[in-house]
Each structure stands twice: as structure tokens, then as C-alpha cells.
N, C-alpha and C positions, 0 to 999 in steps of 0.2 A: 149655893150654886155648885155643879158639881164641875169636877175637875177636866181640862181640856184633857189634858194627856192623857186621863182615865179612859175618854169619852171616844180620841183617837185609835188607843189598843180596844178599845171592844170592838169598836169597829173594823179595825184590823185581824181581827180574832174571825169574823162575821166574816169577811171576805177571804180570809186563808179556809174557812168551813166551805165558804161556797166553792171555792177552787179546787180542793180536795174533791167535792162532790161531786165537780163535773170531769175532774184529771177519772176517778172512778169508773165515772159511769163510761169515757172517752174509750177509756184501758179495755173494760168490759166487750165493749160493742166491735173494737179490733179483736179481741180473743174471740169471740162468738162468729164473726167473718170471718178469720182463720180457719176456726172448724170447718166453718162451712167448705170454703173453698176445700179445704182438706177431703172431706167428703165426696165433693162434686170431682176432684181428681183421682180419688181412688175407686169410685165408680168408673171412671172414664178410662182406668187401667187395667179395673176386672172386667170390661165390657173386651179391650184389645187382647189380654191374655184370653179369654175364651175364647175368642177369631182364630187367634195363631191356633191353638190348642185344636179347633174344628183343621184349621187348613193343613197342619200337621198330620194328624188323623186322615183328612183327603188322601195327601200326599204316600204315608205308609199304606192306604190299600188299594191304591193306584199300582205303588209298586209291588205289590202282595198279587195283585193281577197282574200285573206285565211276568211277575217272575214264574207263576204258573199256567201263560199261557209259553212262554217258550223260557224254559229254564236253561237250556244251555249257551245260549243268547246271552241271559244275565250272568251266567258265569262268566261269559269269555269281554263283556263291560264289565266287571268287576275286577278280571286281571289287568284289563286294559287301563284301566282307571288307576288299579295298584302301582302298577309300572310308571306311569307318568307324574303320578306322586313324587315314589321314589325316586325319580330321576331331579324332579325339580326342588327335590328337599338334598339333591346331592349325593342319593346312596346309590345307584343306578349305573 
């Protein structure tokens, strides 16, 4: 006749393997959806920095045109601009 307590640690041996197996496999499948998400966010971040990057680009030849169709215009918004700086940062 074989022994309880033997009969009990195998068994318990059998169910700490199946546990481990599935804490594994558990582990695994949150690392692998991490990446993912990881991925799907950093698409969704090089999708926003191109945007900026394009309306940025609008932006500088917007004012590359405004500043060659009246140049002296944009100098005298540029001192304007200076001045009101400096005044509100205190130096003025």
C-alpha cells in the first residue's frame, strides 16, 4: 500500500506545476498586451508629432509669405511684439 503523505506531496508537487504553468502563461499574455498597447501608443504619437511638424511648417511659410509680401509691416509687429515682451517680463 503506498503511502498517504507520499500520495498527498505528489499531488501537491502536480498542482504547484500546474500553477506555475498558468501564473507563466498569465505573466506572458500581460507582457505581450503591454507591447501592444505600447505600440498602438506610439503610433498614435508619430501620427500627432507629424500633424504638429506639417502645421508648424503651414505656420513658417505663412509667415515667410506675410513677411515678403510687406516687410516693413513685419518689422515694425516684430518691435511691437519686442516691446510688449520686454515690458511684461519687467525690463521696459
Amino acid at each position: 500500500m503506498s503511502n498517504p503523505s507520499v500520495s498527498h506531496l505528489h499531488n501537491a508537487t502536480e498542482q504547484l506545476g500546474l500553477a506555475r504553468d498558468h501564473l507563466t502563461v498569465g505573466v506572458a499574455d500581460a507582457v505581450n498586451a503591454g507591447v501592444d498597447a505600447a505600440r498602438e501608443v506610439k503610433a498614435q504619437a508619430s501620427e500627432s508629432v507629424d500633424k504638429l511638424v506639417d502645421q508648424g511648417k503651414d505656420i513658417v511659410a505663412q509667415a515667410g509669405e506675410a513677411i515678403s509680401s510687406r516687410p516693413w509691416t513685419m518689422v515694425g509687429v516684430a518691435l511691437a511684439a519686442g516691446y510688449v515682451l520686454a515690458r511684461l517680463r519687467g525690463r521696459g
